[in-house]
C-alpha positions as CSV (number, residue, x, y, z in Angstrom):
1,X,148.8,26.8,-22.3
2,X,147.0,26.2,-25.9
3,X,144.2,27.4,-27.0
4,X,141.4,25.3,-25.6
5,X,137.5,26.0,-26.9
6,X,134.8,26.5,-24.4
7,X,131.9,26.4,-26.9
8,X,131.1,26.4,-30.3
9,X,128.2,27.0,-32.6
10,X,128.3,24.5,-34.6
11,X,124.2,25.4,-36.3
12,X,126.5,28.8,-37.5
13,X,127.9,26.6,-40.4
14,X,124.5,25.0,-41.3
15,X,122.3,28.3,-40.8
16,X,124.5,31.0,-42.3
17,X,127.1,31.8,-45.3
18,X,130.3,33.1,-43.2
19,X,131.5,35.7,-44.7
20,X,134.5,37.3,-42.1
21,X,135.7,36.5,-38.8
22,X,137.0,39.0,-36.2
23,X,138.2,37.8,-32.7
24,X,137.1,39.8,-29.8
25,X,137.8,39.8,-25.8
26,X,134.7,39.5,-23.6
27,X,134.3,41.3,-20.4
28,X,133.2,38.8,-17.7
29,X,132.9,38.5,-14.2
30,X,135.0,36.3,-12.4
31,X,132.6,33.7,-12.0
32,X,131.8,33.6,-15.4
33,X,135.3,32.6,-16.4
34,X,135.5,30.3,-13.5
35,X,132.4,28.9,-15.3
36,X,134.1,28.9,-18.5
37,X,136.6,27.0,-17.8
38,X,134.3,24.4,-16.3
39,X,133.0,24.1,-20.1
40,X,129.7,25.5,-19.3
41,X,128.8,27.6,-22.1
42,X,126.3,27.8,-25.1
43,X,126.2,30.3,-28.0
44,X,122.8,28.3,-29.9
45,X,120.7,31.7,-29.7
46,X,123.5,34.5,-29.7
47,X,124.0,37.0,-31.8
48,X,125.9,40.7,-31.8
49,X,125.0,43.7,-31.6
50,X,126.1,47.4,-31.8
51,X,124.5,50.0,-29.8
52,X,126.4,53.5,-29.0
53,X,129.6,52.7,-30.8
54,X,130.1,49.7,-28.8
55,X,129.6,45.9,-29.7
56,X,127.5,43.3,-27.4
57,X,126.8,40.0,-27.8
58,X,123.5,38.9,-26.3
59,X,122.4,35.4,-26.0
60,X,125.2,33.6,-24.4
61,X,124.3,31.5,-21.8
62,X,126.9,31.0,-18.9
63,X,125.7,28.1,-16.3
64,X,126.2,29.9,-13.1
65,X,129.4,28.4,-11.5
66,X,129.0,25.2,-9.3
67,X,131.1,26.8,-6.3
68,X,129.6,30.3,-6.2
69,X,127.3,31.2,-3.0
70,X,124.1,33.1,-3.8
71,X,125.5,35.7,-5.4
72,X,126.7,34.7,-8.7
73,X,125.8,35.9,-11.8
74,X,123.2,36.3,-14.4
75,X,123.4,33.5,-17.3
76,X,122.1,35.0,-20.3
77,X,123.2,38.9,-20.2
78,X,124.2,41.3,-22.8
79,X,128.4,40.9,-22.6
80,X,130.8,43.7,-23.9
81,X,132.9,42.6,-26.6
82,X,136.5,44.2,-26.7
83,X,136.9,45.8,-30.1
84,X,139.2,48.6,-31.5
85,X,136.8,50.9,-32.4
86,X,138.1,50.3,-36.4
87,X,136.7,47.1,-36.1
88,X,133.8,48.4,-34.8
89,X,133.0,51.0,-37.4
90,X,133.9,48.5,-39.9
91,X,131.6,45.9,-38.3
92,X,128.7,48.5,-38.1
93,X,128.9,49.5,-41.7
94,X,129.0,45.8,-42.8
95,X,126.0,44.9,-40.2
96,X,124.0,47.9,-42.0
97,X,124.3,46.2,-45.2
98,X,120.7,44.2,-45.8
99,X,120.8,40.8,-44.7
100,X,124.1,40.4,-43.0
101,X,124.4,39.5,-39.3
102,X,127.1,39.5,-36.5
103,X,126.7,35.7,-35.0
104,X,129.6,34.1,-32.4
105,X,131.5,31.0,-33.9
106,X,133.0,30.3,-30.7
107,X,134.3,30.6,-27.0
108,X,138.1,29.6,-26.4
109,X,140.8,30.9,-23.9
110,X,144.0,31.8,-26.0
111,X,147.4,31.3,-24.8
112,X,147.8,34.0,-22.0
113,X,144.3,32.6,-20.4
114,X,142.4,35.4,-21.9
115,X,138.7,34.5,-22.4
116,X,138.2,35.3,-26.8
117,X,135.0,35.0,-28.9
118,X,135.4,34.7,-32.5
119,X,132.4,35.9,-34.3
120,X,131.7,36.1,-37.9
121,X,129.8,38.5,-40.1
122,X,127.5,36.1,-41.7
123,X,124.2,36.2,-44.2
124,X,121.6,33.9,-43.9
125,X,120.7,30.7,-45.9
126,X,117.6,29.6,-47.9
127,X,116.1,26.5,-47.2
128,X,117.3,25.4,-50.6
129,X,120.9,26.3,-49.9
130,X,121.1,24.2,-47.0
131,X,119.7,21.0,-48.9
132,X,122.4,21.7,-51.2
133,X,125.0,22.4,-48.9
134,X,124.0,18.9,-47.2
135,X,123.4,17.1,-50.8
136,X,127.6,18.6,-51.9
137,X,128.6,17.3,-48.3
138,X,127.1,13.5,-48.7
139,X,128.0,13.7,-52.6
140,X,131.0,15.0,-52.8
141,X,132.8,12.6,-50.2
142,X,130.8,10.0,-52.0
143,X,132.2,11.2,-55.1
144,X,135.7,11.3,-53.9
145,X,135.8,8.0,-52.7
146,X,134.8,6.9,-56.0
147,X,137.2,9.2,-57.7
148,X,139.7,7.2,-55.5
149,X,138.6,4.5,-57.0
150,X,138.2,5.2,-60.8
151,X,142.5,6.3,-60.1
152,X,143.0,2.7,-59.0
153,X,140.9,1.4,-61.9
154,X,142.7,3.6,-64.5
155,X,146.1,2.5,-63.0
156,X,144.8,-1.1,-63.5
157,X,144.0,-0.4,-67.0
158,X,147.3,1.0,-67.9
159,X,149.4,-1.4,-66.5
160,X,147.4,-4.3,-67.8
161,X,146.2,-5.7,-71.6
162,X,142.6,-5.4,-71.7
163,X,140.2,-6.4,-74.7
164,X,137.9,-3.5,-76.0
165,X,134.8,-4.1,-74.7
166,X,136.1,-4.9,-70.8
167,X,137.5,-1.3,-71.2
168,X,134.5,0.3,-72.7
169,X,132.4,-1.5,-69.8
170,X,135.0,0.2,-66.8
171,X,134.9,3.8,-69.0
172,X,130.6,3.7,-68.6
173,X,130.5,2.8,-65.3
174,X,133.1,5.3,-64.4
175,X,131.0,7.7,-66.3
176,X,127.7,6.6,-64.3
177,X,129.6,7.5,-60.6
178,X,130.6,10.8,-62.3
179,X,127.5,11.9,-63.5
180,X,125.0,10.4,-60.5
């Protein structure tokens, strides 16, 4: 039995600079797991917190499970992470740090069928980071492919007799997709 993921949060990446990840154990009831492994889970508005030398995570929304009677649980309710308390002191002196936050990356089972959250310490983005975040990502495979291509072009160059200005016209335009 692999790990399998339940749920991801995949705005983490696009809202937020990840700085560390821990893994932690959540404590659930049995009809949240039972729920889990259903896939119904979503982590969009979680986040962790600490509160009496012990870490939460609140905001996790667990679709009751499709089999339970009318007792099942709660969806959204503060969880209990399992920490070592290490990680939590160290986790609570980072969190107290300005503008650093405790956000879950993701819900898996590990190999034994444990139910794991790895969460991240994490500091928030400008709007002007994110547009250059998004402008690398589009560029920079754009760039690469072209990089790709400027290899090929150089290998054709060096492999075949070309007169000075058909070289001169593949160096500028080799130039132009490095510098746009």
């Amino acid at each position: 039995m692999g790990k399998s993921t339940v749920s991801t949060n995949r705005k983490a990446y696009h809202e937020f600079q990840i700085i560390e990840t821990f893994e932690a154990g959540l404590e659930l009831l049995g009809s949240e797991v039972k729920s889990l492994r259903e896939g119904n889970g979503n982590l969009r508005e979680a986040y962790v917190i600490i509160r009496k030398g012990q870490a939460w995570v609140s905001g996790v929304h667990i679709k009751p499970y499709s089999h339970t009677g009318f007792d099942g649980h709660e969806p959204v309710r503060n969880r209990k992470l399992l920490l070592h308390s290490r990680e939590i002191s160290k986790l609570k002196a980072m969190l107290d740090q300005k503008g650093l936050t405790a956000i879950p990356l993701r819900i898996y089972f590990n190999k034994k069928g444990l139910a794991k959250l790895e969460l991240a310490l994490a500091k928030g983005k400008k709007i002007y980071d994110k547009k250059r975040d998004s402008r690398f990502l589009f560029f920079g495979l754009w760039t690469l492919e072209f990089a790709i291509f400027e290899l090929k072009i150089g290998f054709l160059v060096n492999n075949c007799i070309y007169s000075q200005l058909e070289m001169s016209r593949i160096q500028n335009f080799c130039r132009k997709i490095r510098n746009f």
